[in-house]
N, C-alpha and C positions, 0 to 999 in steps of 0.2 A: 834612775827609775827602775832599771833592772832589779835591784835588789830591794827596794820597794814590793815589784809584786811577787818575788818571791816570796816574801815573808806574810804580804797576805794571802798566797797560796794557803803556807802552812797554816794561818791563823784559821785559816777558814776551813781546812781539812780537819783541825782539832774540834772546833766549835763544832761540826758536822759529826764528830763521835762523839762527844761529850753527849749533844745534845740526842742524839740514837738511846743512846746507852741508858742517859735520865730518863727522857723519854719514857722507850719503851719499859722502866722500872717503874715508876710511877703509874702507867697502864696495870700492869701489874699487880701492885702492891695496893693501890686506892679506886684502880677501878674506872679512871678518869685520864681526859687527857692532859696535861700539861703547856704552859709553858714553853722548857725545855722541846715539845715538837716541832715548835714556830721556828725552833734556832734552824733545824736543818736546810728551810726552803731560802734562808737569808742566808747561812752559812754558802749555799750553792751560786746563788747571787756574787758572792764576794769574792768565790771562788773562780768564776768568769771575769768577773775585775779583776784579780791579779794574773788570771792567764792573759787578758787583754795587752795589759800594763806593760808584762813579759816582752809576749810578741813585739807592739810597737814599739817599745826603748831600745837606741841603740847602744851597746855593748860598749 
């Protein structure tokens, strides 16, 4: 399980830049929000489920 929410750590740390990054280009560039904005507040979700995950599995 340890390494389980490690990896949804990282998954959820990329999703959480990617979707920044889209994001706020497409504000930008079209004026509008996106999509890609929604990732962030789900990518932070996911990323409490793998710190969770972390914590309680034992080693």
């Amino acid at each position: 399980m340890h390494k389980i929410g490690v990896a949804v750590n990282w998954i959820s740390i990329i999703a959480c830049v990617v979707g920044l990054v889209m994001g706020f280009r497409d504000l930008v560039v079209y004026g509008e929000n996106s999509i890609w904005l929604a990732m962030v507040p789900a990518s932070f979700l996911g990323l409490l489920t793998g710190v969770v995950i972390t914590l309680f599995s034992k080693r």
